[in-house]
Backbone as a ProteinNet text record, in pm:
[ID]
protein_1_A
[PRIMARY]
XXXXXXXXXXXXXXXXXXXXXXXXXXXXXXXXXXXXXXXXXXXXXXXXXXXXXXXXXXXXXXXXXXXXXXXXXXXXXXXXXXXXXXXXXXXXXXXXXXXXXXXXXXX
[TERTIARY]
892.5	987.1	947.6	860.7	866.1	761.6	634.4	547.3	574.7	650.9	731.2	832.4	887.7	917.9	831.9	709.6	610.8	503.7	562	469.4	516.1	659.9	740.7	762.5	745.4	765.7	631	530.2	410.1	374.1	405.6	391.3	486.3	569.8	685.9	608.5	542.8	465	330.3	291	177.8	200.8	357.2	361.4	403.9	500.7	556.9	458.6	297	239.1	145.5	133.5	54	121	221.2	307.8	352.6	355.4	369.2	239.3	90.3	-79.8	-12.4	56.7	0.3	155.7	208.9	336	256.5	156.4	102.8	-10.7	-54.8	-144.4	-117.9	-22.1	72	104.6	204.5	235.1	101.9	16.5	-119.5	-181.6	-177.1	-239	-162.7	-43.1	38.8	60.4	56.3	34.8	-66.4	-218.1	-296.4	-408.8	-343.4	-348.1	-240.9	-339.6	-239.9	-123.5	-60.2	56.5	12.6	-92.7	-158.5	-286.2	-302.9	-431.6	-410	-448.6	-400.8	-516.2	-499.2	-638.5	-714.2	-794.5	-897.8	-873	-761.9	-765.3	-863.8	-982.6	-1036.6	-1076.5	-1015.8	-1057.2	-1211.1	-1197.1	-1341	-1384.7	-1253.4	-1311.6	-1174.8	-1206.8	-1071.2	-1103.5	-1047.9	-1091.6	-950.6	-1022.6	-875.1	-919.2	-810.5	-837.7	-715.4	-735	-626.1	-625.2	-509.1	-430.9	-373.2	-402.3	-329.3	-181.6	-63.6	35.1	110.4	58.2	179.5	170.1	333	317.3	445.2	479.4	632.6	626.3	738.5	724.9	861.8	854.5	921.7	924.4	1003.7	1043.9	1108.9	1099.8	1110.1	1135.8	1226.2	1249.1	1152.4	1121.3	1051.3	1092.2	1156.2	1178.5	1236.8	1338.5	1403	1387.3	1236.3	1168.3	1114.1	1178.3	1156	1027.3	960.5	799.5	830.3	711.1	773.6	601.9	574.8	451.2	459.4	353	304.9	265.2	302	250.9	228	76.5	34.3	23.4	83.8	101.3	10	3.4	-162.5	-67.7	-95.6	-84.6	-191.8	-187.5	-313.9	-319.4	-374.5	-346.4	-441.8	-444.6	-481.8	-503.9	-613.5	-629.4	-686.5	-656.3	-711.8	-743.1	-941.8	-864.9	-917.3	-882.1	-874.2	-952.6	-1065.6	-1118.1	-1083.9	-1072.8	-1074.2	-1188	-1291.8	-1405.7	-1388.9	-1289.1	-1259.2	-1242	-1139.8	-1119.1	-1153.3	-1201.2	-1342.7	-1232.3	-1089.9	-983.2	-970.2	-931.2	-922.2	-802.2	-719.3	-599.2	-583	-549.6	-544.4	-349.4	-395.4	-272.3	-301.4	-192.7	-208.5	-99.3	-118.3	-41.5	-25.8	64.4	82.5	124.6	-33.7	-23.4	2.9	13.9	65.9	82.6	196.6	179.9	143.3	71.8	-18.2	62.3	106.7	148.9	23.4	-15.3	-64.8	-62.6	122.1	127	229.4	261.3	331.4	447.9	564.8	689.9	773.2	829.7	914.1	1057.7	1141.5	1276.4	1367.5
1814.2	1731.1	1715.4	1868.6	1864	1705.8	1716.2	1629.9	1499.1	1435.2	1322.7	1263.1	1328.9	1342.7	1349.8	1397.6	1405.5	1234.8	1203.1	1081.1	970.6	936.9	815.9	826.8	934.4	964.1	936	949.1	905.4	755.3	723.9	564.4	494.1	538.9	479.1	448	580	620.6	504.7	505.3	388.4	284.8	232.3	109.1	39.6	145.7	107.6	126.8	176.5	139.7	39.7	21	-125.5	-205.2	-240.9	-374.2	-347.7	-219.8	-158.9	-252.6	-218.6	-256.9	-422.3	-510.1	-636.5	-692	-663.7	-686.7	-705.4	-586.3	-561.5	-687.4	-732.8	-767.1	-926.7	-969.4	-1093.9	-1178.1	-1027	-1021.5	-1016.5	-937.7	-970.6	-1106.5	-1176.4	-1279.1	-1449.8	-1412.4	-1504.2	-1501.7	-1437	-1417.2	-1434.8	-1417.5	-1413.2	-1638.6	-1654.4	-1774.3	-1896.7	-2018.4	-2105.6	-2119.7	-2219	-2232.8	-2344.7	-2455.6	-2548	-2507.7	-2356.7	-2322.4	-2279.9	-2232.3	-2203.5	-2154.2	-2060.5	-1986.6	-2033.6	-1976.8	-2042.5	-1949.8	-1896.3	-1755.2	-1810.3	-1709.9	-1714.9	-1586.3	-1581.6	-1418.8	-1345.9	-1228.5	-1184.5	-1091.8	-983.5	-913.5	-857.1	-830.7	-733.9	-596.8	-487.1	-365.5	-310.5	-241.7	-199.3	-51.2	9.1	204	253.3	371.5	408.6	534.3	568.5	720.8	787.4	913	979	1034.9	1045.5	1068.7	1183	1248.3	1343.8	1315.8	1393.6	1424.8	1424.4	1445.1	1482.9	1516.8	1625.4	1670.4	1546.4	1573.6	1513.3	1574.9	1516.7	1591.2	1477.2	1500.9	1444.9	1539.6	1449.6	1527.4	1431.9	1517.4	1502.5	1567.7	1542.4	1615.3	1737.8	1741.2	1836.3	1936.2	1914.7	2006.6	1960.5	1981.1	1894.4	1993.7	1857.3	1897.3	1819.7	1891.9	1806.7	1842	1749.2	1682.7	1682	1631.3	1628.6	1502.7	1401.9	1272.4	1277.6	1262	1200.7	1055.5	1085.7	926.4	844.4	760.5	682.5	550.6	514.2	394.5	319.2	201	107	10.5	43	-41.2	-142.9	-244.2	-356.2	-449.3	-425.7	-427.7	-579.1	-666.7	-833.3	-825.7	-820.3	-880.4	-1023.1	-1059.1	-1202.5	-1223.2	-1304.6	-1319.8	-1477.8	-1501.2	-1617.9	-1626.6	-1777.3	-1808.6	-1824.5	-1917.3	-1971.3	-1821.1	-1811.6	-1673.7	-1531.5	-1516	-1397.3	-1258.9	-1316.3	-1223.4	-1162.2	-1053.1	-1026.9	-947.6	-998.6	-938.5	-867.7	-771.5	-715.6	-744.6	-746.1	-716.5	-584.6	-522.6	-436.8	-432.9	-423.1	-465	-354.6	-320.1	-195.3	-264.9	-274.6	-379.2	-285.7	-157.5	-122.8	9.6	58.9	253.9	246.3	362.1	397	562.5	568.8	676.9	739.6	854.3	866.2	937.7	922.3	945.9	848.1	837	748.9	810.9	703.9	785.3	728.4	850.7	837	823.4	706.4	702.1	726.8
-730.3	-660.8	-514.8	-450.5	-379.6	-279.7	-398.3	-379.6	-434.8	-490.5	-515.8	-377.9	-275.3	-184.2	-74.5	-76.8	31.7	10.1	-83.6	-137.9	-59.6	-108.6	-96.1	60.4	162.4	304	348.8	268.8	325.6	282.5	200.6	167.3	253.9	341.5	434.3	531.1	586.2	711.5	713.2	609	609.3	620.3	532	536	687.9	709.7	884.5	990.9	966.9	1060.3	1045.1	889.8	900.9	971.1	931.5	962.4	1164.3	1242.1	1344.6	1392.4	1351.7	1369.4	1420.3	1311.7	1301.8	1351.5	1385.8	1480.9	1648.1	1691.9	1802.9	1820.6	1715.8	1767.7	1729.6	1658.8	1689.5	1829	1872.6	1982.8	2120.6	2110.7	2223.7	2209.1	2091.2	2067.2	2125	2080.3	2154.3	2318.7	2378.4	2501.6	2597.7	2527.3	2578.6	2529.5	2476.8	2425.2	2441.4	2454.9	2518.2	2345	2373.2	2233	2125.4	2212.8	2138.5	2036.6	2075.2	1979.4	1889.3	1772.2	1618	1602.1	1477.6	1396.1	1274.7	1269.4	1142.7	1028.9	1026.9	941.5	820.4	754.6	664.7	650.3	492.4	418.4	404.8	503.5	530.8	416.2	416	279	267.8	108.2	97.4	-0.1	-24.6	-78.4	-151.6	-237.2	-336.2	-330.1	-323.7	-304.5	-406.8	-457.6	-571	-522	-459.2	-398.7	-467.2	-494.6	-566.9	-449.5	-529	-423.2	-497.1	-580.4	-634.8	-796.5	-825.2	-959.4	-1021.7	-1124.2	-1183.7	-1326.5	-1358.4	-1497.8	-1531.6	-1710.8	-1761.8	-1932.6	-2008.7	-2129.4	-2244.3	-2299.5	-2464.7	-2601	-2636	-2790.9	-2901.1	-3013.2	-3107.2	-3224.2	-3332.3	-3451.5	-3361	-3301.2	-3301.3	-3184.9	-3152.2	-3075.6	-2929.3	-2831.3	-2697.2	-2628.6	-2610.5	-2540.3	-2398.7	-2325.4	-2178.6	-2140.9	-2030.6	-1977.4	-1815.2	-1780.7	-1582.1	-1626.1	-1529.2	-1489.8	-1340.5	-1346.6	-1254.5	-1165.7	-1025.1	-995.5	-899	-915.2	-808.2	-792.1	-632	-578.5	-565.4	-636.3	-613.5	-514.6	-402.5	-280.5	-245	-225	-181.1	-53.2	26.2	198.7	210.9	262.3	263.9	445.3	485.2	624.3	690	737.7	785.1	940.3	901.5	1087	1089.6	1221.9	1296.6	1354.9	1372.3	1414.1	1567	1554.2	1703.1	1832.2	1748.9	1892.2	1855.3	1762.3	1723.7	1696.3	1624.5	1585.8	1454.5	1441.5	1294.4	1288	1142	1149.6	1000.3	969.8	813.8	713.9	622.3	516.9	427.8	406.7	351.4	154.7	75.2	-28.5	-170.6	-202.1	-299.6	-394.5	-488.8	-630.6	-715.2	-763.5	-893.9	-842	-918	-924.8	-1112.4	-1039.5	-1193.3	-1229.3	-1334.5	-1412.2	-1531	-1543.7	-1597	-1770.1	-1774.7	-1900.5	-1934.7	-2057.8	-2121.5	-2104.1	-2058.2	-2040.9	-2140.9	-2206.5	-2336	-2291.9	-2353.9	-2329.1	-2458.4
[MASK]
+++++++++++++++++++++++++++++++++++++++++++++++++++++++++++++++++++++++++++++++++++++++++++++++++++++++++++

């Protein structure tokens, strides 16, 4: 439980500083640029990483006889980043395309 809890506090922590990263640099960009200029955004590269974040037991009956299991859990994350030609900028996205379980969960 304890690491199911250390997961979802760290997937917070990441997500609020990506979006913290590209709030900042929104904000420097508009400022430092007149209002008539605009970007060329075009996708430079993007990378997929699979985190393991923890774990959890769980349990099932079967003929009578309840068996119980560890599932392992993985975030499959998804990073896109973006340069501009004109003003030589690059800005990232960050995106949490699947949680992966690694056992079949019985209902």
């Amino acid at each position: 439980m304890k690491k199911l809890i250390f997961a979802v506090v760290l997937l917070q922590v990441i997500v609020l500083a990506v979006s913290y990263n590209t709030v900042n640099a929104e904000v420097i960009e508009h400022e430092s640029n007149d209002k008539e200029s605009h970007h060329n955004w075009v996708e430079y590269s993007t990378d997929t990483t699979v985190l393991e974040v923890g774990s959890h037991e769980g349990s099932y009956m079967k003929n009578l006889l309840r068996y119980s299991y560890v599932c392992d859990i993985s975030h499959k994350i998804k990073t896109v980043v973006y340069y501009c030609d004109e003003h030589d900028h690059t800005k990232s996205e960050t995106f949490l395309e699947e949680v992966i379980h690694s056992e079949e969960h019985r209902h």
